[in-house]
C-alpha positions in Angstrom: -78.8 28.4 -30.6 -81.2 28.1 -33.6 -82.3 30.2 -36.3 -85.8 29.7 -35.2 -85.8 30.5 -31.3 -83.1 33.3 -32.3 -86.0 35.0 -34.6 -88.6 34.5 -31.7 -86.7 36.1 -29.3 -86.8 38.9 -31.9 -90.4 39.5 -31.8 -90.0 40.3 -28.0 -87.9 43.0 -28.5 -88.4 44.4 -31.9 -91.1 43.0 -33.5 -92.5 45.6 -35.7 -89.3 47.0 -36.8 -87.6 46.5 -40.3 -85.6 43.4 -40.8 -85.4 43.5 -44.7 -86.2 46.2 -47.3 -85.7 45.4 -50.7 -85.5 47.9 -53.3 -85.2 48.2 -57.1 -85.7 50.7 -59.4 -89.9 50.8 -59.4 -90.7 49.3 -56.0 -89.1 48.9 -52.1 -90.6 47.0 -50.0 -90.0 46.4 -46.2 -90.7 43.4 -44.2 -90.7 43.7 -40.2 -89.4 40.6 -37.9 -93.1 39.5 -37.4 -93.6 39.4 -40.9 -90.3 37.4 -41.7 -91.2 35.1 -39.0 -94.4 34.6 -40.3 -93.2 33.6 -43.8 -90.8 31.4 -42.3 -93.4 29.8 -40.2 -95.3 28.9 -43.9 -92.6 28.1 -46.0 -91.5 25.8 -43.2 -95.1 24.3 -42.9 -95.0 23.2 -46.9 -91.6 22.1 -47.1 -93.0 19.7 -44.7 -96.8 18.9 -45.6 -96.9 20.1 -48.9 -93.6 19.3 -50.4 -93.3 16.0 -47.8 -89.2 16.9 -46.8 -88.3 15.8 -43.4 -85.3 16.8 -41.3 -82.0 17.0 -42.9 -83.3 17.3 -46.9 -81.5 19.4 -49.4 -83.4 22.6 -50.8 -81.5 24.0 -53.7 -82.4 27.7 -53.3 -81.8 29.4 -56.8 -83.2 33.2 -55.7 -81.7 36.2 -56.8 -80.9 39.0 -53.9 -84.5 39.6 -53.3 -86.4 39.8 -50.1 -87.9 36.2 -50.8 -84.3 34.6 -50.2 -85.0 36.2 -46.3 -88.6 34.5 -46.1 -87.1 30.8 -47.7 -83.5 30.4 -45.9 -85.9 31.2 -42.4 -88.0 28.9 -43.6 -85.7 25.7 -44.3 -83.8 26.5 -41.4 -86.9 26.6 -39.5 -88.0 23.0 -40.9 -84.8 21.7 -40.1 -83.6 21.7 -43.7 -80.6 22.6 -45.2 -79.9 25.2 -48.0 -77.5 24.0 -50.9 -76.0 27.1 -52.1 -73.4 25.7 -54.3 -72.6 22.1 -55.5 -74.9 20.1 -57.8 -78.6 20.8 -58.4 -79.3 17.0 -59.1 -78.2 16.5 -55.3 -81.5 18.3 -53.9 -84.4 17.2 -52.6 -86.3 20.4 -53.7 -85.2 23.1 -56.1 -86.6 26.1 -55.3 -86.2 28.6 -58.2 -87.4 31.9 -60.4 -89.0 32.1 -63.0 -86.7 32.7 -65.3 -84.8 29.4 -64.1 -87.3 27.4 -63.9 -87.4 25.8 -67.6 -83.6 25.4 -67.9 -83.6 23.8 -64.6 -87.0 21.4 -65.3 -85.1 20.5 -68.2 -81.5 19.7 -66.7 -82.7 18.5 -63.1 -84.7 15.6 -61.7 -85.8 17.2 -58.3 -89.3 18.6 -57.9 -88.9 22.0 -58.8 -91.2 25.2 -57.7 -91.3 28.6 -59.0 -90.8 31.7 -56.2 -92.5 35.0 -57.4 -90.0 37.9 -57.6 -93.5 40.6 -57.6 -92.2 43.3 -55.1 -95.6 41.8 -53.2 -94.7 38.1 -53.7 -98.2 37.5 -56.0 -98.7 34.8 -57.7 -97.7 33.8 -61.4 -100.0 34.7 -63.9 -98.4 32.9 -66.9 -98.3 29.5 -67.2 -95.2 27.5 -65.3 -93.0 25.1 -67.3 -94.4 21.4 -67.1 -93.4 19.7 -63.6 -93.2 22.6 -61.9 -95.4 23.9 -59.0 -96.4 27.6 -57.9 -94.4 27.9 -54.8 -96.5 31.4 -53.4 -99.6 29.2 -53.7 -98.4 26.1 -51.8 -96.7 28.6 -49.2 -100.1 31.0 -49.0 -102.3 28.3 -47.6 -100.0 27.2 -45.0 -100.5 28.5 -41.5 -98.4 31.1 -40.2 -98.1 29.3 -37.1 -94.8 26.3 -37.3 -96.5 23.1 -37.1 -93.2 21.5 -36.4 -90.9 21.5 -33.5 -87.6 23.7 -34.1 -84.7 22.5 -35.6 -82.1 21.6 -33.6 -79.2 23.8 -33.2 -76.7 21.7 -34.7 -78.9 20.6 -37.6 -77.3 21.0 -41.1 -78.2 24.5 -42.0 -76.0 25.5 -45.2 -74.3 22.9 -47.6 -71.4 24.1 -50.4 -69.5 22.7 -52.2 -66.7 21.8 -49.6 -68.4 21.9 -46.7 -71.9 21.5 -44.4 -72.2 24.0 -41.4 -74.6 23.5 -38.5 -77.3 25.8 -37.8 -75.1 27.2 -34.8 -71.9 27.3 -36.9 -73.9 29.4 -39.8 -74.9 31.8 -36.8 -71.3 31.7 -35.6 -70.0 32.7 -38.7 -72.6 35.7 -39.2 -71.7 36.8 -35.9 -68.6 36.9 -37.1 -69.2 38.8 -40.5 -71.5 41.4 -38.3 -67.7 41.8 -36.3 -66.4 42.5 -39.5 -68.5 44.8 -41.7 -68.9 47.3 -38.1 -72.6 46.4 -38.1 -74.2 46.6 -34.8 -77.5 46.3 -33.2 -80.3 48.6 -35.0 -77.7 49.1 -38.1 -78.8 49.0 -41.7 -76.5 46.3 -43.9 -76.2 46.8 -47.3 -76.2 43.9 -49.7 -76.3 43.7 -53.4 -75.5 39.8 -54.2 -72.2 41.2 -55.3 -70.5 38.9 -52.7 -69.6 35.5 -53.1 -72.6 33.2 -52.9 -72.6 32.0 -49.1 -71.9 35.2 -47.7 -74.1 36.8 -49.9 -77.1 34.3 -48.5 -75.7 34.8 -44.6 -76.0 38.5 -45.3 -79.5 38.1 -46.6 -81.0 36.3 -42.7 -78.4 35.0 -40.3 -76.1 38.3 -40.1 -79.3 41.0 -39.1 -80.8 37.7 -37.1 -77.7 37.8 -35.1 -76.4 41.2 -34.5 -79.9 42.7 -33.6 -79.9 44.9 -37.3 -81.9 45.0 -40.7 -80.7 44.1 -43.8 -81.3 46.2 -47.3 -81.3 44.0 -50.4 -80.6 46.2 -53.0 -78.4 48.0 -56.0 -75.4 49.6 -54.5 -76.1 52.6 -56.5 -78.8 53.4 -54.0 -78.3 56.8 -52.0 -77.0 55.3 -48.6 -78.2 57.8 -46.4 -81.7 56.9 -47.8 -81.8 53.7 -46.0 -79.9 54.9 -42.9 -77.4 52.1 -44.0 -74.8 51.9 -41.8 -72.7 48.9 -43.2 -72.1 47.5 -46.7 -71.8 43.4 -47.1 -68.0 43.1 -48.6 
């Protein structure tokens, strides 16, 4: 199975419930499986037309726990890219970053390099990029929401460390298997505050609610749990 068909076959049976909140301390905002899928679908269509990747590239996805690392790790997945989560910037084929990254890392790293809003809406920058590097909410905003492309396969690299490269079915595999572990079952609320290490902190973010039929909260830890409903906590 991939990611893509797997968040499909959400739509049919919950398509307007929640599938990430994120909250901080001004703003929360909650995104339902259409909406997810529908960011994936235009993140996947520029990676391909705008930013010109084809099957199998790299994407260096430097995002804090924010409900934008959802939208992108759909989207490359959905493309039939990979996400490098660890390992060497310089390596990528697209760097994909904040804005508070984003000089440091047009400085240090030859890849094209564009800039993810952290706004609680996702709007665009208003100050002015470092040289070399692109708007990424304004190449993703003109994109359809539709995927242009044909899924990616299901044993297409999906997530790349330092020591290894899983498959899209083995990433799905192992989030099935974190679900197993954390108690979280279908219509739960999981908890995650990037306090994890890095993969499972990323799995937590879109493949572990994509497979066990939940919603994931991206958020401080210090927020009141029964709040949320949140029925399992990322560990």
């Amino acid at each position: 199975m991939d990611a893509w068909t797997l968040l499909t076959q959400r739509l049919r049976t919950n398509a307007s419930g929640p599938f990430v909140t994120f909250v901080d301390d001004v703003s929360r905002v909650e995104l339902s499986a259409t909406t997810v899928e529908n960011g994936a679908a235009k993140v996947a269509n520029a990676l391909l037309n705008e930013f010109d990747l084809e099957s199998g590239a790299l994407v260096w996805l430097d995002i804090p726990p924010h409900w934008q690392r959802t939208v992108w790790c759909a989207g490359v997945w959905a493309a039939g890219c990979a996400v490098m989560v660890t390992g060497d910037a310089h390596d990528a084929d697209l760097v994909v970053t904040s804005f508070a990254s984003a000089e440091h890392l047009a400085a240090t790293v030859s890849a094209p390099i564009t800039v993810v809003s952290l706004h609680p809406f996702g709007l665009a920058h208003t100050e002015p990029l470092p040289a070399g590097c692109t708007d990424a909410t304004v190449a993703v905003r003109q994109q359809p929401d539709i995927l242009l492309s044909r899924a990616a396969a299901h044993d297409s690299p999906a997530l790349v460390s330092t020591d290894k490269v899983l498959a899209q079915d083995e990433v799905l595999a192992t989030a099935a298997h974190l679900a197993e572990s954390w108690a979280l079952t279908p219509g739960g609320r999981l908890l995650t505050d990037g306090s994890t290490d890095i993969t499972t902190s990323w799995l937590a973010s879109f493949a572990v609610p994509l497979v066990s039929g939940s919603s994931v909260v991206i958020a401080n830890s210090g927020i009141p749990l029964a709040a949320e409903g949140i029925t399992a906590i990322a560990v």
